[in-house]
N, C-alpha and C positions, 0 to 999 in steps of 0.2 A: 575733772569733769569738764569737758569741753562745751563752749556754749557759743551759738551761732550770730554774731553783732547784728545781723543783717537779718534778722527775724522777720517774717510779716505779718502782721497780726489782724490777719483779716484769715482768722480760724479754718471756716471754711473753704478760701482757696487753697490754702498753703500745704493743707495734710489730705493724704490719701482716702480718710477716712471724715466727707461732707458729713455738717452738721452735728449732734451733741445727741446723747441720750436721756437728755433730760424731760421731764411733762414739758405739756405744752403752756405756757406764763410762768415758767420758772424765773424766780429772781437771781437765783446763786449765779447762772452764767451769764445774767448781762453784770451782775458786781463784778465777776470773775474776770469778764474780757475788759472790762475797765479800768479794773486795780493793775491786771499785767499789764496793756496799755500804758501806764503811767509809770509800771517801776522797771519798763525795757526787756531788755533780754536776758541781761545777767542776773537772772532770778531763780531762785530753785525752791519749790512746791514740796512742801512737807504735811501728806493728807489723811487723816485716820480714815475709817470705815464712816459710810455716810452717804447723802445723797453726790456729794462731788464725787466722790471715789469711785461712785455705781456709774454716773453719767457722764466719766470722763472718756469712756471707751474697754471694749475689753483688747485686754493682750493679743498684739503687741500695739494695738490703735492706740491712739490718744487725741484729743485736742487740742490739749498745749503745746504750747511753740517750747516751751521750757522743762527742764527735767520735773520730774511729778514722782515723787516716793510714798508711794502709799505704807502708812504703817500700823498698829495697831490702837485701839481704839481711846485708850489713855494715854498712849504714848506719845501723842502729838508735842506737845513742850519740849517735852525731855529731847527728843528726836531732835529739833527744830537746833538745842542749843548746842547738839552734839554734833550735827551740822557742821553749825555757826562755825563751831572749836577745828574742826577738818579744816575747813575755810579759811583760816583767820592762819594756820600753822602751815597752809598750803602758799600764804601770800596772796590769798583772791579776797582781802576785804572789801571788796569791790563789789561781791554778789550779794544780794541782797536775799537773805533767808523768811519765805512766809509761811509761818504755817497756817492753813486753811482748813478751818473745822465748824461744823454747827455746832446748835445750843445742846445737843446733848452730850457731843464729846469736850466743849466748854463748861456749860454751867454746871454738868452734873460731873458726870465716868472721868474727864479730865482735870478738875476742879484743883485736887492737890499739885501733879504738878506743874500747873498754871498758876498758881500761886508762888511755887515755891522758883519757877523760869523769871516770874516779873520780881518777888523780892529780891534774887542777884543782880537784878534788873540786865538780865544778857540781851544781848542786840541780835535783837530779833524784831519780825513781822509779822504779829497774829492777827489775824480776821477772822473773825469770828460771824458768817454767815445764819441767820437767827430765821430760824421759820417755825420757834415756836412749840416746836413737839419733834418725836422722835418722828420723823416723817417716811424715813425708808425701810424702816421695821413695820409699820403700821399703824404710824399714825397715832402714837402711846405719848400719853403728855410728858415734859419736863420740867424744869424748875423756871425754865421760860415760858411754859404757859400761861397765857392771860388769865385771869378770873373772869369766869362765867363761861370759860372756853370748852365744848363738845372736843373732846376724843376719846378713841376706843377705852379707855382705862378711864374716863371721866365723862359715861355714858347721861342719856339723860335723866335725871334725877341725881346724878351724882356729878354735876359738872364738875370744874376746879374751880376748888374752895379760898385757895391762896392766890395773892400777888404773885407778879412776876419778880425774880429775883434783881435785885438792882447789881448788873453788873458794872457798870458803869461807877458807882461810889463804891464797888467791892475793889478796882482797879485804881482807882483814887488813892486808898485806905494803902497800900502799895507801896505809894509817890513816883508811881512808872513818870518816865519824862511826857508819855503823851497818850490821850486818850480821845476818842472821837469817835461819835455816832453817822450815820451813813444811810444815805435810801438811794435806789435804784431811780428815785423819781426827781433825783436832784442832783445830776449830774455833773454840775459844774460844783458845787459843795462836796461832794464823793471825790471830785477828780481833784481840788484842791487839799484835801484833807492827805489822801494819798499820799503827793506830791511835798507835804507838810512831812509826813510821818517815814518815806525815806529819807528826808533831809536831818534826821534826827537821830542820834546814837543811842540805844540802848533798848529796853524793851517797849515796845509801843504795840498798841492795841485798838483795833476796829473793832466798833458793832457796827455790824450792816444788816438789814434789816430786807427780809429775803423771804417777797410772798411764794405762796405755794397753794395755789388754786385747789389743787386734788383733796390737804390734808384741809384748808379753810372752807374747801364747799363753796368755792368761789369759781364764774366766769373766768377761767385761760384771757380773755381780751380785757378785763376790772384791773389784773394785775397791779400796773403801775399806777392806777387811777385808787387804787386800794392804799398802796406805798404811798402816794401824794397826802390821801385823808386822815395816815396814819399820823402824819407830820403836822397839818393845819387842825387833826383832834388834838393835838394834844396826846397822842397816844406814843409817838415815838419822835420825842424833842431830839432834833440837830444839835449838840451842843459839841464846844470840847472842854478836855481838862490837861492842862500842862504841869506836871511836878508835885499832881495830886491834890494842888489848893487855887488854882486859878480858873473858875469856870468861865465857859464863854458859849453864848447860846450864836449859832450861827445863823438863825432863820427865824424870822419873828412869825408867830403862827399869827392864824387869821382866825384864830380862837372857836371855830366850826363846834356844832354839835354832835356827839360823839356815836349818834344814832346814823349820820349819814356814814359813818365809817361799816358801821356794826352790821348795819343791813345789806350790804353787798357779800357777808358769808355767814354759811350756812351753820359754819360752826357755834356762831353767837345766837340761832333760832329759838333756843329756849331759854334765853334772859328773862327776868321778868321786869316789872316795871324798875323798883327795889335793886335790881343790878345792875339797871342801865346807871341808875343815879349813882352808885357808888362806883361804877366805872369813870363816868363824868368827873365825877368829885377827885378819886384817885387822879387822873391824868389832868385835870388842872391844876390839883395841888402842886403835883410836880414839878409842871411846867414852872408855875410860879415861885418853884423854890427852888429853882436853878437860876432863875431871875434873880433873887434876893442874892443868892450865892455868889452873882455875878457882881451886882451893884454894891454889896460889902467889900469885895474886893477890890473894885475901882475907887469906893470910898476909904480903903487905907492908904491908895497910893497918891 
């Protein structure tokens, strides 16, 4: 598979086909043109079904400067390492393999083999784009949905009753060599983490954290200003984890109230008071106990 050194990565000059299909504040393709951005040319895109897959273009368009395999919707891992294994037997250790999937062909449909790609620990790329709910089918929650979160299947009076799933210490549990969370609204921490996680053999894992105006009931223009609060709430801590037991929180929040986050979407409109506080409580605790997590570690060495 032939790949072009001289890439431009300025999307919309370079392809025939201006601009993206994606809403209007989509997070996935300002993470998308950042993560390639930093991991070059020699990169090949392994994509299940999803909002990336819809908004990359139809046949034969694309947006990416780089090869883009769309596959099917659990198959993501597995693809990614099979890949890898082409690759690796073809003498191109050199490309770097990412597969790029939301939270529902992550946390949920792809679950087994994403588990079973990071315990071989194979070297690979996953990015794991999170906006939260099934957002190209309709908008039907996932195991990433927040609590207290409005969508189609967790109408009002039936919000979602559960946390969100901790992938992040599911990834841990693992001991992948590297783990790191990501926002769109902090660019030099994204563009670092990145740059960290090709430098790194074996399976490695982003959360990036990927508003989506249409499914949150949010202002297209809040976007990034949303992704900033979700960081200073408390609601989606910057941390990393190296080898499954070394946390490291990269952004010390400004400890913000978790109400200035909540009220810019519409999906959180029917909290009640009682939710907001247990949402509070949840994402402080957390935050705080990746702090502990961090300072126990620094204290055995």
């Amino acid at each position: 598979m032939m790949m072009d050194k001289t890439v431009d990565y300025d999307f919309c000059a370079s392809h025939d086909m201006y601009g993206h299909m994606a809403c209007p504040g989509c997070g996935e393709k300002i993470l998308l043109r950042h993560v390639l951005d930093v991991l070059g040319a020699e990169t090949i895109i392994v994509c299940p079904a999803g909002c990336a897959a819809v908004t990359d273009g139809i046949f034969p368009h694309s947006i990416c400067p780089v090869p883009f395999l769309h596959v099917p919707f659990d198959a993501t891992p597995s693809t990614a390492a099979g890949v890898r294994a082409g690759l690796d037997m073809s003498g191109r250790g050199d490309v770097t393999v990412l597969a790029w999937a939301g939270d529902g062909a992550t946390f949920d449909i792809g679950m087994g083999a994403l588990s079973a790609v990071a315990e071989r620990n194979e070297n690979i790329l996953y990015g794991c784009y999170d906006n939260e709910a099934y957002m190209n089918t309709g908008i039907q929650r996932s195991s990433a949905t927040p609590y207290g979160s409005w969508t189609t299947t967790t109408p009002e009076g039936q919000l979602e009753s559960e946390p969100k799933k901790n992938i992040g210490f599911i990834m841990a549990a693992h001991r992948i060599p590297y783990f790191a969370s990501c926002s769109p609204a902090f660019l030099d921490d994204l563009r670092m983490k990145v740059a960290r996680a090709k430098s790194i053999k074996g399976f490695r894992f982003l959360h990036l954290y990927s508003p989506c105006p249409p499914g949150w009931k949010a202002d297209p223009q809040d976007g990034i200003t949303i992704a900033r609060l979700a960081v200073e709430c408390n609601m989606f801590p910057l941390y990393e984890i190296t080898n499954g037991t070394n946390y490291t929180l990269t952004h010390k929040s400004q400890g913000l109230p978790v109400t200035e986050y909540l009220q810019l979407q519409g999906r959180f409109r029917y909290l009640s008071k009682r939710d907001t506080e247990i949402i509070q409580a949840e994402a402080d605790g957390f935050y705080n106990h990746l702090g502990a997590l961090q300072e126990s570690k620094q204290g055995e060495q």
